[in-house]
C-alpha positions in Angstrom: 64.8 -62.8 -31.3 64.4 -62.5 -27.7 64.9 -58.5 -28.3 62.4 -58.5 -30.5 59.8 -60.1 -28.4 60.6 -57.9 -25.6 59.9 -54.7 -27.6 57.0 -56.1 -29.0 55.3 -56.6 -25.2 57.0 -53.3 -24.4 54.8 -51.8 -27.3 52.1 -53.5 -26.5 52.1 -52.3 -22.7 52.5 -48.8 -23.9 49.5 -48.4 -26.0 47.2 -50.2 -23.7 46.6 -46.8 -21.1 46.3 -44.9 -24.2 43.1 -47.0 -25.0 41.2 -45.8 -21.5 41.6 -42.4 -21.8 38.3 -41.4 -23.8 36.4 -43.8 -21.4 37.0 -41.1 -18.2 36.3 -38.0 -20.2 32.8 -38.5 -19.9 33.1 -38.9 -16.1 35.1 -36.0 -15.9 32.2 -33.7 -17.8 29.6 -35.3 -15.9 31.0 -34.6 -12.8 31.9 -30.7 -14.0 28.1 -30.2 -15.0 26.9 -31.3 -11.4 29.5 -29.2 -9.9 28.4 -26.0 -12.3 24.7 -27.0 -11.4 25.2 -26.6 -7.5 27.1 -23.6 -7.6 24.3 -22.2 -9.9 21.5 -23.5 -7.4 23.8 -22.1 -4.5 23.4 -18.5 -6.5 19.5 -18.4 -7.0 17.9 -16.7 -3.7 13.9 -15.4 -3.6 12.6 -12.7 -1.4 9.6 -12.4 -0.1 7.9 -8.8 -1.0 8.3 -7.1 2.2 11.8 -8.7 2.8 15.2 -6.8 1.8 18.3 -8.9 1.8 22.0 -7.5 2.8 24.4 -9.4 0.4 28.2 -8.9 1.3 30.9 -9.7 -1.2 34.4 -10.7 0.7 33.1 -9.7 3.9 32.2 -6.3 2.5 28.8 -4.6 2.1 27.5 -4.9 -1.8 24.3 -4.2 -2.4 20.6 -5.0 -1.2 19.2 -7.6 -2.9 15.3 -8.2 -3.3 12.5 -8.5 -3.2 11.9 -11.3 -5.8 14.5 -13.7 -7.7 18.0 -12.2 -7.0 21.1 -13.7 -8.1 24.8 -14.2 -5.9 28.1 -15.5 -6.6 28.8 -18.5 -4.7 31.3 -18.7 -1.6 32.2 -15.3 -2.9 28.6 -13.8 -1.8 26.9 -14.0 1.3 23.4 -13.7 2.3 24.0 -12.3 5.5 20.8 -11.0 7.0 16.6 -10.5 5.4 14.9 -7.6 6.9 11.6 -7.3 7.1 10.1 -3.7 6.3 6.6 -4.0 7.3 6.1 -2.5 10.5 6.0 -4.1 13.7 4.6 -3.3 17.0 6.7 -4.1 20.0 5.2 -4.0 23.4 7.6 -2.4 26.3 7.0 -1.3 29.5 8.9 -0.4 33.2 7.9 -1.7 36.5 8.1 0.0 39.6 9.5 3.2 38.2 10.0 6.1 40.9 8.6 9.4 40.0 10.1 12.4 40.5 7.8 12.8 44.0 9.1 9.2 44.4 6.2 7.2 43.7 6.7 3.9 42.2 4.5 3.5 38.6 4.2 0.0 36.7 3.6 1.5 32.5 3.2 -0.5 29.7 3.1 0.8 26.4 3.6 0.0 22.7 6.3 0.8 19.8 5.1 0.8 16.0 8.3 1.0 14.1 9.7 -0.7 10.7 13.3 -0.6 9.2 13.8 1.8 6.0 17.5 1.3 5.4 18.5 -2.3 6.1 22.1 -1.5 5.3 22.3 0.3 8.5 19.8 -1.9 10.4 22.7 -4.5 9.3 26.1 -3.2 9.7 25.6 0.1 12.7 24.1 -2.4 15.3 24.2 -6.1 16.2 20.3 -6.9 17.2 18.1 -3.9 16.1 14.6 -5.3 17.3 16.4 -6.4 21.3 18.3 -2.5 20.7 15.0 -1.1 20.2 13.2 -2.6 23.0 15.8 -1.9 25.4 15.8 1.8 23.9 12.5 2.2 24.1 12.4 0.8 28.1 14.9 3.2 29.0 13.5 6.0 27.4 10.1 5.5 29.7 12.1 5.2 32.7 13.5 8.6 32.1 10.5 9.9 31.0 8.8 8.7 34.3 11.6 10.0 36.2 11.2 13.8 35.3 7.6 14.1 36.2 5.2 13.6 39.3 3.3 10.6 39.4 -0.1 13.2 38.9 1.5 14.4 35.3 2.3 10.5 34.2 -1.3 9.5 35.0 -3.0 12.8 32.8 -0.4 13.7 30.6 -0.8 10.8 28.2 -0.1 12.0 25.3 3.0 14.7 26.0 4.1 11.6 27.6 3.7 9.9 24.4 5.6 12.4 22.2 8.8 12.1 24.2 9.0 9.2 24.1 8.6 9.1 20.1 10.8 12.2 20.2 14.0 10.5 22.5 13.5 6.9 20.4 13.7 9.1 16.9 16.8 10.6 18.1 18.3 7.0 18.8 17.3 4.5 16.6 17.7 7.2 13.4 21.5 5.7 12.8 20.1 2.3 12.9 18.2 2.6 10.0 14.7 2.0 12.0 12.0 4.8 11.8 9.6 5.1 14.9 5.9 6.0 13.9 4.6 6.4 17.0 4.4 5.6 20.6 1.2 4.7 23.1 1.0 4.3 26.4 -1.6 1.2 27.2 -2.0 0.9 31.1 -0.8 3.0 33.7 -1.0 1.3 37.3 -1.1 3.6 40.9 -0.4 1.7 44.0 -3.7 1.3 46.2 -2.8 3.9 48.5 -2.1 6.8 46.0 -5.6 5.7 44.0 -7.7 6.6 47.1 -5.6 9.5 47.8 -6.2 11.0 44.4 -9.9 10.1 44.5 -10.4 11.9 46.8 -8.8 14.9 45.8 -10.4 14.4 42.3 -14.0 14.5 44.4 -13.1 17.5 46.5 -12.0 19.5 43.7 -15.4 18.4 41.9 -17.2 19.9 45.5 -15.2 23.4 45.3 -15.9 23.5 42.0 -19.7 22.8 42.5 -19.7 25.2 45.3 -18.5 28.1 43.2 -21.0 27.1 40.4 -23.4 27.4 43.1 -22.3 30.9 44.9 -22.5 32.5 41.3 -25.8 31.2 40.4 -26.6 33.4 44.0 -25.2 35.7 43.1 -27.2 35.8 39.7 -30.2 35.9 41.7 -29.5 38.1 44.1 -28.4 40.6 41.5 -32.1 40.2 39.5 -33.8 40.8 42.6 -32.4 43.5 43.7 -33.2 44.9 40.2 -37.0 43.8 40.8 -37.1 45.0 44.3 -36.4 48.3 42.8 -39.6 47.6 40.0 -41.9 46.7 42.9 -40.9 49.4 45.4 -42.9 52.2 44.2 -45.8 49.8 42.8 -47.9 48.3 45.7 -50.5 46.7 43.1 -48.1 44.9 41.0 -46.4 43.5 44.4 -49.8 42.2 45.3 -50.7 40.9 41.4 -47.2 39.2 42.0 -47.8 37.5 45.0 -51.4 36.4 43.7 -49.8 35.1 40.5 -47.2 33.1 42.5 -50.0 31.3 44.6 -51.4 30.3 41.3 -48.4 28.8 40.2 -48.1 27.0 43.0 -51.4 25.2 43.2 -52.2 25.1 39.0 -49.9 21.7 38.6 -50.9 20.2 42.2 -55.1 21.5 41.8 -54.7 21.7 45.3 -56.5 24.1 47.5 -55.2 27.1 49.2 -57.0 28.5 52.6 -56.3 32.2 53.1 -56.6 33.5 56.5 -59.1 36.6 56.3 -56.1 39.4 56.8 -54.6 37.8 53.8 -58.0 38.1 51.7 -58.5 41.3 52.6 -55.4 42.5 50.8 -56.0 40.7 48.1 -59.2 43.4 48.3 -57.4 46.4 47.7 -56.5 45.4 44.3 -59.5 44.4 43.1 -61.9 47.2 41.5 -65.5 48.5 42.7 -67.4 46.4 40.4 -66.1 43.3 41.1 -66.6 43.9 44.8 -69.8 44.0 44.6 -70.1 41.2 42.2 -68.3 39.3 45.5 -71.0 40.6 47.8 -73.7 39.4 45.9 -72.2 36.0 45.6 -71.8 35.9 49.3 -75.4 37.2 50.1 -76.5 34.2 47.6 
């Protein structure tokens, strides 16, 4: 009897786990659906419209995801970088850069560049906007360096296209494309200002002078072409020099008092008849 009562609680203490067991499979599938929910959440990304994102699968490049709703594999995938493709416009410049005659030039400028392959922009160079600025830096300073401080401060624009040419060149296996380069401000010291003002006005003079000694020489070459008119023609030197008293009295109305010797010549041009007319006015 005893063995019997003994098996019986044994029997009894043996079914009683069996009895729990549908009571944690709920548990268990709630707490699989929340884990499948986060990892599902953890996949969902969005990109913006100008954004491009680099996705790496085991540490390996994968693909470019974007823009819009893009999907990963969580802990597998990584989102490691977003571009932005729009351009940008980075400002640069180099203080106190020697020219080639020594002259120290502060010159700022401006980069407008964007990123076309963000795979490269990613993976070929650590920072690529601090690697462009520092590019773009030393690409004026050697610019500056090859030319005289008089080129840097008219030569704008060849400045300007090597610069773009020498940044092309280095940021092409980045992935970034340069659209252009301009130079903003270009500051002289003091001393070299005045210095080039004033060769700036006394090239203006020489150049006024020679604008000057051709117009002479204009003049001089038409009248010795109407010296040679009036050589042989006495009366039209005389109607001449009447006209040009008339000229010079018909704006003004002033008066013009002739000595007689003067008159007298202007006799001999006149005719007969209206000598006489004179005469008659004088006896009047």
């Amino acid at each position: 009897m005893a063995f019997g009562k003994k098996s019986k609680q044994q029997a009894d203490f043996s079914v009683a786990p069996a009895a729990s067991a549908p009571a944690a499979a709920p548990a268990c599938g709630v707490v699989v659906a929340l884990a499948a929910a986060l990892l599902a959440t953890m996949g969902i990304h969005i990109a913006q419209q100008w954004e491009k994102v680099v996705v790496l699968r085991l540490g390996k490049f994968n693909r470019i995801g974007g823009p819009g709703l893009f999907w990963t594999l969580p802990i597998i995938e990584q989102n490691v970088m977003r571009v932005d493709g729009r351009m940008r416009v980075t400002t640069f410049g180099a203080e106190e850069t020697l020219t080639s005659d020594l002259v120290p030039l502060n010159v700022n400028a401006v980069l407008f560049w964007m990123v076309w392959d963000a795979k490269a922009a990613c993976t070929e160079v650590c920072d690529f906007t601090c690697s462009v600025e520092l590019a773009a830096q030393t690409a004026l300073r050697d610019a500056i360096g090859r030319a005289n401080a008089a080129e840097v401060a008219i030569r704008r624009q060849q400045l300007d296209r090597e610069l773009k040419k020498a940044l092309e060149e280095k940021a092409a296996d980045w992935g970034i494309t340069v659209l252009s380069v301009e130079v903003r401000d270009i500051l002289l010291p003091r001393e070299l200002q005045d210095a080039m003002s004033l060769e700036a006005q006394a090239e203006q003079r020489r150049k006024a002078r020679i604008i000057l000694m051709e117009g002479e020489q204009d003049v001089a070459d038409m009248l010795d072409g109407i010296g040679r008119v009036y050589e042989n023609n006495d009366e039209a030197l005389r109607l001449r020099a009447m006209h040009l008293l008339y000229e010079s009295v018909r704006e003004t109305g002033g008066t013009v008092v002739m000595p007689s010797s003067f008159s007298e010549g202007f006799g001999d041009v006149l005719g007969d008849s209206m000598k006489d007319a004179l005469k008659k006015n004088a006896g009047v």
